[in-house]
C-alpha positions as a printed Julia matrix, in Angstrom:
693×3 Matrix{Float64}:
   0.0     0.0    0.0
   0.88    3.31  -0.98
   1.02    6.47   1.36
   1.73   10.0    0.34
   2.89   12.73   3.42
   3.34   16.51   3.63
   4.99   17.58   6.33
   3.39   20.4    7.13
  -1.15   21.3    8.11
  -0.87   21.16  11.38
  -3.81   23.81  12.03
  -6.04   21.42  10.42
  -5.23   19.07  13.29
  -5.23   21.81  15.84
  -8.76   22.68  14.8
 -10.06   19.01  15.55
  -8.48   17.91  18.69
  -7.49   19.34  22.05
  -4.27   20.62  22.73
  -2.28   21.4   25.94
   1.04   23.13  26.24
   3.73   21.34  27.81
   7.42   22.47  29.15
  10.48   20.82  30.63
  11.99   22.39  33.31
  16.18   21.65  32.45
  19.59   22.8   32.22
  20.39   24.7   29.32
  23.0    22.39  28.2
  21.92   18.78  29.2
  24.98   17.06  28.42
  24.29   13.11  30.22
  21.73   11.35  29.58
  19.25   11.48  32.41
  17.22    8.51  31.86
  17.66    4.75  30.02
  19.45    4.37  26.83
  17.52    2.74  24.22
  20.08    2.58  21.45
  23.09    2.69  20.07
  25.06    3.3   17.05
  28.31    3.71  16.38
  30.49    4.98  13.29
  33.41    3.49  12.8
  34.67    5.91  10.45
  34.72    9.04  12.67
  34.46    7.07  15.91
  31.33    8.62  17.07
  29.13    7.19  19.17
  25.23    8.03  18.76
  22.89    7.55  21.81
  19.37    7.85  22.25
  17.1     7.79  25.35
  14.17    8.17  27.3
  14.99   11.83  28.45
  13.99   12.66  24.44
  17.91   13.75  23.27
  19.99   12.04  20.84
  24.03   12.6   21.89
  26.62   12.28  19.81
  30.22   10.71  21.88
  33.98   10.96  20.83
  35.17    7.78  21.61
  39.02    8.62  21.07
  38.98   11.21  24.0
  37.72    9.37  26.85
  38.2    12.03  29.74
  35.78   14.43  27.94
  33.72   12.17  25.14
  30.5    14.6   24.68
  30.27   16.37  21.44
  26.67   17.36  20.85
  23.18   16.85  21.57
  20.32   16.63  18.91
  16.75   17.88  20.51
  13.44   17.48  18.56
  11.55   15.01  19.87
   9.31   15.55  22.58
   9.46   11.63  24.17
  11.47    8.33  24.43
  13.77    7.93  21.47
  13.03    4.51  21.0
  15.75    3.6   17.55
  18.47    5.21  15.95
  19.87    3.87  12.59
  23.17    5.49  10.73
  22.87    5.61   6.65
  24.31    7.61   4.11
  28.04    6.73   4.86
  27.57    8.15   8.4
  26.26   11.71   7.17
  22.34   11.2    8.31
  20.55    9.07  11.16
  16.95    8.2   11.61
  15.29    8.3   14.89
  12.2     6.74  15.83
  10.48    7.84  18.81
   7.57    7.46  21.5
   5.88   11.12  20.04
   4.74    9.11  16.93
   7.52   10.51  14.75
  10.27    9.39  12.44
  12.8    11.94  12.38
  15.61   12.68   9.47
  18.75   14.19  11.01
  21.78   16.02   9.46
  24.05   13.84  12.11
  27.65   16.34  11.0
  26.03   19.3   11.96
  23.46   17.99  14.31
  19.8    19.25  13.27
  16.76   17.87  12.46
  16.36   17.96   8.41
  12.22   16.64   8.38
   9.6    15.06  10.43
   7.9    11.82   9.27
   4.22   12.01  10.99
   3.12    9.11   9.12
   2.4     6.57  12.43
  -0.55    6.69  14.88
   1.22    5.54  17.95
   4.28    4.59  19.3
   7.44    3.87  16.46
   9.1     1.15  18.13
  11.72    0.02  15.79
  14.08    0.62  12.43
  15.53   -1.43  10.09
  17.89   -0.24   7.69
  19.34   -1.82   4.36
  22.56   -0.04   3.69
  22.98   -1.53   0.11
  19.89    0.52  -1.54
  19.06    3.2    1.81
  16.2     2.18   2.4
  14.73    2.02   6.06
  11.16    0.6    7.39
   9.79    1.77  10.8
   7.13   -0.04  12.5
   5.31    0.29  16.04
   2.14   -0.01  17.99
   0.39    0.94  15.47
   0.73   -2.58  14.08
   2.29   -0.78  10.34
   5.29   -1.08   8.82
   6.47    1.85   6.38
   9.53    1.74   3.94
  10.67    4.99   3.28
  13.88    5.6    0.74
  16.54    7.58   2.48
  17.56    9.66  -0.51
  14.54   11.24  -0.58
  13.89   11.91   3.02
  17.69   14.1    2.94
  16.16   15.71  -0.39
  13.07   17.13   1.21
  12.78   21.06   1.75
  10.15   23.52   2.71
   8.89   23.57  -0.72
   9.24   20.04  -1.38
   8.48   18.54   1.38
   5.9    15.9    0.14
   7.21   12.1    0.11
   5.64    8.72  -0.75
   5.88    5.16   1.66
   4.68    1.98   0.49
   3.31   -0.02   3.89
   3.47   -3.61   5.46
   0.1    -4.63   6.61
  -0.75   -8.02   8.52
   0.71   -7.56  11.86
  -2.29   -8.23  14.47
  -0.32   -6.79  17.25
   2.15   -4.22  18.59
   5.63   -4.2   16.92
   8.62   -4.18  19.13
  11.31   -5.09  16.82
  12.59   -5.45  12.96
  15.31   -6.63  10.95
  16.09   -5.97   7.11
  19.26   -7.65   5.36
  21.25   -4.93   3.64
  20.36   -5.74   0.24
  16.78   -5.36   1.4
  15.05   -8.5    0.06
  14.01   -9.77   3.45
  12.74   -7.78   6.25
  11.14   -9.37   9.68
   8.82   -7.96  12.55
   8.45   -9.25  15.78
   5.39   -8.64  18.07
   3.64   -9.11  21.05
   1.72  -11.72  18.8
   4.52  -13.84  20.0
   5.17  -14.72  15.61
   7.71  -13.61  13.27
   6.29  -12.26  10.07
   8.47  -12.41   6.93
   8.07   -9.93   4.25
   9.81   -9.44   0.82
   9.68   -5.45   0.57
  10.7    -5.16  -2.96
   6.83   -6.82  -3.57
   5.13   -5.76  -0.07
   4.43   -9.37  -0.37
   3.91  -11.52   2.93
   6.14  -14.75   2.77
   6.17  -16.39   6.1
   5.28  -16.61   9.59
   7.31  -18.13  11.63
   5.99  -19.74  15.23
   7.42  -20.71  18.37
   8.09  -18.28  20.98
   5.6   -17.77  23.81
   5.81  -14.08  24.69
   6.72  -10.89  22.87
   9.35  -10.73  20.2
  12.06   -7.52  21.44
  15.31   -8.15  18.85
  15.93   -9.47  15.65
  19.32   -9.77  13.21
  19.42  -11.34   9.94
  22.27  -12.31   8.24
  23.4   -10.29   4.84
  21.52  -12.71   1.92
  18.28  -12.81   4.23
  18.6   -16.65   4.91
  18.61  -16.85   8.96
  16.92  -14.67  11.28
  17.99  -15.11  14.61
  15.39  -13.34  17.73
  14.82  -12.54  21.46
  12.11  -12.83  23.31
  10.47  -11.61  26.62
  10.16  -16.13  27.02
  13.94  -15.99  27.69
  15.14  -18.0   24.99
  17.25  -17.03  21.48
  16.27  -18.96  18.29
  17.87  -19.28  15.16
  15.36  -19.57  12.3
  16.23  -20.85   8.89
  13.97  -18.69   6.48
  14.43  -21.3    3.57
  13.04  -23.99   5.55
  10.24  -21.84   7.77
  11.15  -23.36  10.63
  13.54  -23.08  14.25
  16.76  -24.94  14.02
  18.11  -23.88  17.42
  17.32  -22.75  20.32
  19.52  -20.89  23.13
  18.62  -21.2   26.73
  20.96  -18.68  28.2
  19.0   -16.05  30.48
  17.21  -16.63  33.28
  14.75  -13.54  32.61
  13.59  -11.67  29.04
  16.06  -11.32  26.16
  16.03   -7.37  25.1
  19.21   -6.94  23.12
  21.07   -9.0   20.38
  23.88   -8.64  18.27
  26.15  -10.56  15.66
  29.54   -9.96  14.73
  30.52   -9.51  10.88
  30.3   -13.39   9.78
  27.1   -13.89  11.87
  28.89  -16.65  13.71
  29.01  -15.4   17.29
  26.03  -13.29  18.87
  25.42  -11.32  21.98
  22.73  -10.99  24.22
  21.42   -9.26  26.92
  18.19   -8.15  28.85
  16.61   -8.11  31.97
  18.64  -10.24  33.76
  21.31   -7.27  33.5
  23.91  -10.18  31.91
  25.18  -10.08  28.5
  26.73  -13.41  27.1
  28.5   -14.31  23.84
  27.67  -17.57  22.3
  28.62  -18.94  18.9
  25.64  -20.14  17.09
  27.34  -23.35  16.27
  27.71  -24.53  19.66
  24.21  -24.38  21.38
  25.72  -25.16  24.98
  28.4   -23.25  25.67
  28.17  -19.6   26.82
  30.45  -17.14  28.08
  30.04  -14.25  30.48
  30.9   -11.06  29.34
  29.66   -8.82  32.0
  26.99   -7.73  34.5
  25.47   -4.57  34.65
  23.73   -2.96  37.48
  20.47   -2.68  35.18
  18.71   -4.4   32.39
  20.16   -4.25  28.91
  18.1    -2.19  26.43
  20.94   -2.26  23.82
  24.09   -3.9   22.52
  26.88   -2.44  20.01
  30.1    -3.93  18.8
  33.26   -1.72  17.91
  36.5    -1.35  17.29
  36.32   -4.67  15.11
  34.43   -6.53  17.09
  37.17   -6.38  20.08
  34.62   -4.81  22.11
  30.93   -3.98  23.08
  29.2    -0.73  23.94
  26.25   -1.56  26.8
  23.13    0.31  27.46
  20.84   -0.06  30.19
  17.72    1.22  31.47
  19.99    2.97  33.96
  21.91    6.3   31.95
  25.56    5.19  32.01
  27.26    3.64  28.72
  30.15    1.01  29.17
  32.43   -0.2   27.14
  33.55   -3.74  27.71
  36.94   -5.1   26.24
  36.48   -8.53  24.64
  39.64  -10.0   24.32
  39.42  -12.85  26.45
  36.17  -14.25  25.17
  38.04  -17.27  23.15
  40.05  -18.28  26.13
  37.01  -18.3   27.79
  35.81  -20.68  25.35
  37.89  -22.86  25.2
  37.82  -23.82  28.63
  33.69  -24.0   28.59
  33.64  -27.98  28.39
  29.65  -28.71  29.43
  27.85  -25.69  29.88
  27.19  -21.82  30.23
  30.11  -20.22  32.31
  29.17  -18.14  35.17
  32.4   -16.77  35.38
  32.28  -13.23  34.31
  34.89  -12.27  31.84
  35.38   -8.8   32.5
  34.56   -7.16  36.1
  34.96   -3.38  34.87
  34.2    -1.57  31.64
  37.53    0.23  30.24
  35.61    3.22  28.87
  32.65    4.87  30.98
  30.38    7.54  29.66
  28.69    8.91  32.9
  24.76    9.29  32.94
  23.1    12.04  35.04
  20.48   11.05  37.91
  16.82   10.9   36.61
  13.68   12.24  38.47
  11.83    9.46  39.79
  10.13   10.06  42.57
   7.62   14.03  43.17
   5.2    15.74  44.91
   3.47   18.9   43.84
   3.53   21.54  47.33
  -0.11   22.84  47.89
   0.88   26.67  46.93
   0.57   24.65  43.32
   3.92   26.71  42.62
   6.63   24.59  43.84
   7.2    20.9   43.18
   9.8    18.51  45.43
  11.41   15.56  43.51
  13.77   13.15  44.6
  16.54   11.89  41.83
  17.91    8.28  41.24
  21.01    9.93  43.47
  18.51   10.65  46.74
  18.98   14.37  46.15
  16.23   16.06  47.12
  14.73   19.33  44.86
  12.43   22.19  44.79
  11.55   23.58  41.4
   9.39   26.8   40.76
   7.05   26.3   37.97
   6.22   29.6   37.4
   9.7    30.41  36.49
  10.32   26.87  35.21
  13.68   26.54  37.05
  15.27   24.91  40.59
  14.55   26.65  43.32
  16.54   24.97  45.94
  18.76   22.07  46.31
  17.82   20.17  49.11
  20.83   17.26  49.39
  20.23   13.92  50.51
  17.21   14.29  52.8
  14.2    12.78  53.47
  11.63   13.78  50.95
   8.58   12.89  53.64
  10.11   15.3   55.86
  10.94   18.26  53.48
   7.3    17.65  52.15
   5.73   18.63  55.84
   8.47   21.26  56.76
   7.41   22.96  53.39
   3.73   22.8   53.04
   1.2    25.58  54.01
  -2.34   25.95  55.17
  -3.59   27.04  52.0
  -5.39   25.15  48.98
  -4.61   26.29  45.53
  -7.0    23.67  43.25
  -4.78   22.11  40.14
  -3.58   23.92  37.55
  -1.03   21.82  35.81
   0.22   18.15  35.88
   3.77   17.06  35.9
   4.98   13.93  33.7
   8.44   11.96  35.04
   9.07   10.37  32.28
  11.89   11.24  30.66
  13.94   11.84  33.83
  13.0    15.73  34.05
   9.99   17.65  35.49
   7.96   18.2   32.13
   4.9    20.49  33.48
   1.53   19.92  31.23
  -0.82   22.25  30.82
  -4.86   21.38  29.96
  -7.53   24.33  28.44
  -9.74   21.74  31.62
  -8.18   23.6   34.46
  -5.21   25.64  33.45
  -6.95   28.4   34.68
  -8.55   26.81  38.27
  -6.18   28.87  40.52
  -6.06   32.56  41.12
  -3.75   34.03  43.58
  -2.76   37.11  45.25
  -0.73   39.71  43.75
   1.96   39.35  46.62
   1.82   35.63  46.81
   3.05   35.96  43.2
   5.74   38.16  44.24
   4.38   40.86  41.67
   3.43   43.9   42.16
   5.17   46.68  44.28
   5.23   46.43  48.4
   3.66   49.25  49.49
   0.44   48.57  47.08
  -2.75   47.87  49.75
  -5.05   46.16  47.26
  -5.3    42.88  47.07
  -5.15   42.23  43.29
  -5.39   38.7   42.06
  -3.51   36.95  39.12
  -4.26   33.55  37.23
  -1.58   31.47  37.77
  -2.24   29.94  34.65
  -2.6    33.1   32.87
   1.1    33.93  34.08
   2.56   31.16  32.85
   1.21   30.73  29.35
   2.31   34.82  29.17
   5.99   34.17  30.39
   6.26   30.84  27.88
   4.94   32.99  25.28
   6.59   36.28  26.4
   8.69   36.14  22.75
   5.87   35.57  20.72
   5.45   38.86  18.77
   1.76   38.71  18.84
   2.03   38.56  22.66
   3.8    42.15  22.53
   1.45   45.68  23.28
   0.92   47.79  20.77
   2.98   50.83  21.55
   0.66   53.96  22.23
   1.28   57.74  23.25
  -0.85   57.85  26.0
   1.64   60.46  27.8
  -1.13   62.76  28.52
  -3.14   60.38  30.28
  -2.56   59.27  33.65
  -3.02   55.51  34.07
  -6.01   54.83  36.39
  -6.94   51.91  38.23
 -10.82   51.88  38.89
 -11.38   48.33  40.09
 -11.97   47.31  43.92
  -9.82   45.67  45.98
  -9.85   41.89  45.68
 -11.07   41.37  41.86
  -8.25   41.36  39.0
 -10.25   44.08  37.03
 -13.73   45.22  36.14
 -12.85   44.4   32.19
 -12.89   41.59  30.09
  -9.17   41.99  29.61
  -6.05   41.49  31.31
  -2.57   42.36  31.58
  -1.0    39.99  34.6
   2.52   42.17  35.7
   5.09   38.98  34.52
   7.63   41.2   34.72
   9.07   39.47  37.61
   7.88   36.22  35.94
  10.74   35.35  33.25
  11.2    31.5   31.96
  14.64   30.86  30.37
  15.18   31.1   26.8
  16.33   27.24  26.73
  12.81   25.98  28.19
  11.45   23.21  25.24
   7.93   24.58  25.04
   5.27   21.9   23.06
   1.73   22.18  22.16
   0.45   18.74  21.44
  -2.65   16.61  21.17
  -4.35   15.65  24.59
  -3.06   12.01  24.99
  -1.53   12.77  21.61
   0.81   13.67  18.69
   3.02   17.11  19.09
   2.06   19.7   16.88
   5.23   21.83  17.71
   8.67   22.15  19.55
  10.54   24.7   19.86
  12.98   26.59  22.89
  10.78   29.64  24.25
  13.79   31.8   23.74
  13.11   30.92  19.73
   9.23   32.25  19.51
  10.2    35.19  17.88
  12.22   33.75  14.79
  10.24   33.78  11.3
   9.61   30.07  11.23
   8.56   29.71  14.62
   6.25   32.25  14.23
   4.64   31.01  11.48
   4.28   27.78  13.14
   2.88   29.36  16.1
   0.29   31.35  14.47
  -0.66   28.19  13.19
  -0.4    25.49  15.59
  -1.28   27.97  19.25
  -5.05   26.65  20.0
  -7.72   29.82  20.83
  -7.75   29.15  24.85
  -4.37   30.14  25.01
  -4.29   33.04  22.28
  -7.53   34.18  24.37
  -4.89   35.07  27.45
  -1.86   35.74  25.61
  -2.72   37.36  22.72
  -6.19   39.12  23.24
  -5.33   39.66  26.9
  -9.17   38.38  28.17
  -9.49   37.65  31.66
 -10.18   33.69  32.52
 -13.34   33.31  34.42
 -13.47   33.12  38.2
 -14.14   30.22  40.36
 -17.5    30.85  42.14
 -17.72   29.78  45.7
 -21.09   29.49  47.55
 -21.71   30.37  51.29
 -24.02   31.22  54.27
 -23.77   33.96  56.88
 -24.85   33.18  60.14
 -24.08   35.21  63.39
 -22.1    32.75  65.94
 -24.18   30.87  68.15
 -23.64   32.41  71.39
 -23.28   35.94  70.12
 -26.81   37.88  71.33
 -27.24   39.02  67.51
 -30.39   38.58  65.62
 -30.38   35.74  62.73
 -30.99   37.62  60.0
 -32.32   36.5   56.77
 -30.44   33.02  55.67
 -29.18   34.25  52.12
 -26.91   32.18  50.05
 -24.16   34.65  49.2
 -21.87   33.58  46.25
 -18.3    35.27  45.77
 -14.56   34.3   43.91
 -13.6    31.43  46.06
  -9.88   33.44  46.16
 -12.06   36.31  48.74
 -10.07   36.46  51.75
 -12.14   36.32  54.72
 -11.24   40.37  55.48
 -13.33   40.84  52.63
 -16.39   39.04  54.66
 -15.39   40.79  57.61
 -15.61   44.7   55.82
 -19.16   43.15  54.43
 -20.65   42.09  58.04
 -19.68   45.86  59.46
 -21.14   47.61  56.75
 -23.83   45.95  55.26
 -24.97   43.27  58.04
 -24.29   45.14  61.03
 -25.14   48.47  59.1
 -22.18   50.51  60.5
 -21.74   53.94  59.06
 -18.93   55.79  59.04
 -17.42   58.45  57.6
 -14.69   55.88  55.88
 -17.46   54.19  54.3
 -18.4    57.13  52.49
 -15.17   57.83  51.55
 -14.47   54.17  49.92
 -17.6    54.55  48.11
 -16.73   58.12  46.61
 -13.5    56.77  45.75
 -14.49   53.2   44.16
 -15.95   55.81  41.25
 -12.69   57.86  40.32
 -13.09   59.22  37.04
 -10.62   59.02  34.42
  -8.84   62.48  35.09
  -7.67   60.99  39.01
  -4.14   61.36  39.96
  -1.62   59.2   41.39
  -2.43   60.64  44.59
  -5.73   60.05  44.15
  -5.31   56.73  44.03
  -2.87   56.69  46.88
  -5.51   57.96  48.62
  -8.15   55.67  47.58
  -6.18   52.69  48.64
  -5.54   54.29  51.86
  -9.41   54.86  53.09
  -9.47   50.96  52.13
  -6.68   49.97  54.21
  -8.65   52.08  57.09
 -11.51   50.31  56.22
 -10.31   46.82  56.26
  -8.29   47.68  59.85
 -11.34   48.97  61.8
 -14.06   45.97  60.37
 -10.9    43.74  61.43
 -10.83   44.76  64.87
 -14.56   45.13  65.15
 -15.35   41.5   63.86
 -14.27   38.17  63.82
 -15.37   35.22  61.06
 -16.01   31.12  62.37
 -15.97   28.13  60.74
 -16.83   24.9   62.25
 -16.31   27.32  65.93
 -12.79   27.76  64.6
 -11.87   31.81  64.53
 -10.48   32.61  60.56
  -7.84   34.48  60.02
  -8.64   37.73  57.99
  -5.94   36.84  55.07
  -7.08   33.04  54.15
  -9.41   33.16  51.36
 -12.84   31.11  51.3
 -11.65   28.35  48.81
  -8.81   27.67  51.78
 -11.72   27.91  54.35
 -13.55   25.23  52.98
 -10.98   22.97  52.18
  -9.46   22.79  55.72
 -11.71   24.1   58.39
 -15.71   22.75  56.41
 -14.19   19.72  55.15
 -17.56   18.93  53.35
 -19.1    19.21  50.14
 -21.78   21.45  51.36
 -22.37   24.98  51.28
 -19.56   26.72  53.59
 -21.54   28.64  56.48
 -19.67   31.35  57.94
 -20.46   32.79  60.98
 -19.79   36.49  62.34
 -19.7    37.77  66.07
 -18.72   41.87  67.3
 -15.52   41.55  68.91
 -15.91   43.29  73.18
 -12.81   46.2   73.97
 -11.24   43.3   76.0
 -11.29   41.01  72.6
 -10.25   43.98  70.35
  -6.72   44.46  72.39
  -6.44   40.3   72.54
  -6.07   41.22  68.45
């Protein structure tokens, strides 16, 4: 089957499905790999070493200089890098990944060249066939696709349409494939727990081949397509003879699933490895004997032989490489006379690339700010969303205990989620409840000290602002307004009377390097790029057509997300000598801070009048023409306001006394505990009470 791919109308997809915003909160230069390895591929021309993990980032390693190996990193996908292959003499590599994507890569100079967005799910596994450069990649989305490499390097923005013919017939999940390098024979294997045989010149199925009894991980064939040799999550290696469609050995080496095979040149010795954390080398002509190469302290996701086949580069699911020397494997050999040796051959690896520790272990702090992870290491960290850095490195403590010391009496509900799984906090962001939390100004730390009103800000609102802070479209129009004094006419305690908004992020800046991705909910991505980039001329093309209306809404057109409505009761307290008035259900923002209750009782409920009153009300309706001491003034009579209803009366919940500064959403959460209507109650506070304060 035939299948024909532009790589570009994304805002056809952006129009149909959901999208969130997500961003990974890093160092700018993330030079280990902070998660497992899942491949491997080295070039024995240039001795480079390509890795590829589950933190997202292909690296590129110097094998010759050992003390400092790290040459580059290659960003662009936006999950696990599942399969790397090098073609075209070393110049390009393919990348298959966990974000849906194939990805063509100019591997000399280290940036992405296209996108293939041709899969529906997870791409597994590549095959390549040097002889004709072709490569298939295949997946959970049970299809294989044969693209020619030639014409992946040719595509550019104006041509940037290319044709795949497709393998259909697989019934399950792919996890791995094989293609000789003349490309006559390619192989899948599957959680089907088969091997299906293909001739990809034709699409034609030949084969499928049956006798494993759990999922299929690795497969090698030999170079004219006549033996296939797999691992399987069963445990056992088998050697399949293609010409007679049948097993014709079978290797009983691991105690636990086989993950990782490879031959050497004359496909006459193989290693293996997997979750056992043992890799072996056998020769496929003795069936029995075994020898030990090493033991690693995780499971093997990937094996790679260099340096002639003298030695073997190890991955694991932890993010170290190793190097193991393989010199001794024929002595070793040789004096196997029944069985497998247990003996390991080599105890250390003579060349170690260090990995970096990966998160594994958080807890979002109920400000809904600050999140505390613990590492593979046991170091301890708080990171600041809103600024989408580390706020404080904790050392080797107890995470339980650093959890309590840190948490406050306040409830902020959700705003964002945050996703482990590439070693690194990635923070998501949902149009659902991105905008649930509202805080004050000051809890922000916006804002200057001295201002008395008690603005609120959308946390939500912040962040999308300081992602997209780059994004020309995100930028005021500049306008002489120098003959106008700013005015601020809203009350104390509401963001603004307007449908529009301009949160203060000054304070509020997320570094340039932060990946920033829009993406399907549950999805494909749409779009990566580093916030610091938004304001480049393909980026903002791209954003202007991939950024979905909720979040051009607050960015762009500046409109105000809706409040959270909170309902309640006023009551006077039971023993207060008060009159029950009229049981009204009052409804306010659920961020009103129980001062703001307090000012209502004295005025309204307890119909208190004062000369301040008159004043707030006068100056709640400033005309345009007010000056800055106007408003100085304005906030002041507040402030007097607020201090005398303070010391007048006193708010309970539940018989517990509030304090003035909590909000209701807080109140309810803690002190109601129920799913009822919060009922506040209100009681006049005696001289002797009033000095207590």
């Amino acid at each position: 089957m035939m299948h024909t791919q532009g790589q570009r109308g994304l805002s056809q997809a952006v129009s149909r499905k959901k999208v969130q915003v997500s961003f990974t909160i890093r160092e700018e230069e993330e030079r280990m790999h902070r998660s497992g390895v899942n491949a491997l591929q080295l070039d024995p021309t240039t001795h480079r070493l390509y890795s590829a993990g589950r933190d997202s980032i292909i690296r590129i390693w110097d094998t010759v200089n050992e003390q400092q190996p790290y040459l580059r990193s290659m960003e662009h996908h936006t999950d696990w890098v599942n399969d790397i292959v090098l073609c075209c003499g070393g110049r390009n590599l393919i990348s298959a990944s966990c974000d849906t994507t194939v990805k063509v890569w100019n591997s000399t100079k280290g940036f992405c060249m296209s996108t293939l967005r041709t899969h529906k799910d997870y791409v597994r596994a590549l095959a390549y066939a040097q002889d004709k450069e072709q490569v298939a990649s295949a997946g959970l989305d049970r299809q294989i696709f044969l693209w020619d490499v030639n014409t992946l390097t040719a595509l550019t923005a104006s041509n940037n349409t290319v044709t795949t013919s497709s393998l259909s017939g697989n019934k399950d999940s792919i996890y791995s494939l094989a293609m000789n390098p003349c490309g006559s024979v390619i192989v899948s294997g599957s959680t089907e727990r088969v091997l299906r045989v293909w001739d990809p010149r034709t699409c034609m199925k030949l084969m499928k081949l049956k006798g494993h009894t759990d999922n299929v991980r690795a497969l090698l064939l030999n170079k004219d397509g006549t033996q296939c040799l797999s691992g399987s999550s069963d445990g056992t290696i088998r050697l399949w003879s293609l010409g007679q469609q049948r097993c014709v050995a079978t290797y009983r080496i691991h105690d636990d699933s086989v993950w990782a095979l490879r031959t050497n040149e004359t496909f006459t010795t193989f290693y293996s490895g997997g979750r056992d954390h043992r890799v072996y080398e056998t020769s496929f002509s003795d069936v029995d004997h075994s020898v030990l190469v090493c033991e690693e302290r995780a499971p093997i996701l990937r094996l790679e032989l260099g340096d002639n086949d003298q030695t073997l580069w190890v991955a694991t699911t932890d993010s170290t490489i190793n190097r193991w020397p393989l010199n001794n494997t024929e002595q070793q050999h040789q004096q196997c006379t029944s069985s497998t040796s247990e003996t390991v051959m080599c105890t250390q690896p003579d060349v170690v690339i260090e990995g970096g520790s990966s998160i594994n272990q958080c807890h979002v702090l109920n400000d809904k700010r600050h999140v505390i992870t613990k590492d593979t290491n046991g170091d301890v960290a708080v990171w600041d969303v809103l600024k989408a850095c580390k706020a404080t490195e904790c050392g080797q403590v107890d995470i339980e205990s650093e959890i309590k010391t840190r948490a406050k009496s306040v409830y902020v509900p959700n705003w964002f989620s945050v996703d482990l799984k590439t070693g690194m906090v990635t923070i998501h962001l949902d149009e659902t409840d991105c905008f649930s939390a509202w805080v004050s100004t000051k809890e922000v730390g916006l804002g200057s000290p001295t201002d008395t009103q008690d603005t609120k800000n959308n946390l939500g609102t912040i962040m999308l602002q300081a992602l997209l802070s780059r994004w020309p479209r995100t930028q005021p129009q500049q306008q002489d307004n120098s003959n106008t004094e700013p005015v601020d006419n809203h009350p104390p305690g509401s963001p603004t009377d307007s449908k529009k908004t301009d949160n203060n992020t000054d304070s509020i800046v997320v570094p340039s390097h932060t990946p920033l991705v829009f993406s399907e909910v549950g999805g494909r991505t749409l779009l990566r790029l580093l916030c610091g980039d938004a304001n480049g001329e393909t980026e903002m093309m791209l954003l202007n057509e991939t950024v979905p209306q909720w979040v051009t809404d607050v960015v762009v057109d500046k409109n105000l997300p809706k409040y959270q409505k909170l309902s309640f009761y006023l009551q006077p307290y039971v023993s207060s000598s008060l009159k029950s008035q009229k049981k009204d259900r009052l409804s306010a923002s659920d961020v009103l801070q129980i001062r703001k209750v307090i000012e209502h009782v004295y005025e309204r409920v307890l119909n208190t009048d004062t000369n301040t009153t008159t004043t707030t009300t006068t100056s709640s309706t400033t005309t345009n023409t007010a000056t800055t001491a106007d408003r100085h003034e304005h906030n002041k009579d507040i402030s007097d306001i607020s201090k005398i209803a303070v010391d007048k009366v006193e708010m309970l919940c539940n018989g517990q006394v509030l304090d003035p500064n909590t909000d209701l959403r807080t109140v309810k959460h803690y002190i109601w505990k129920s799913g009822s209507d919060l009922i506040l109650q209100y009681r006049q506070l005696k001289h002797s009470d009033t000095n207590k304060h």
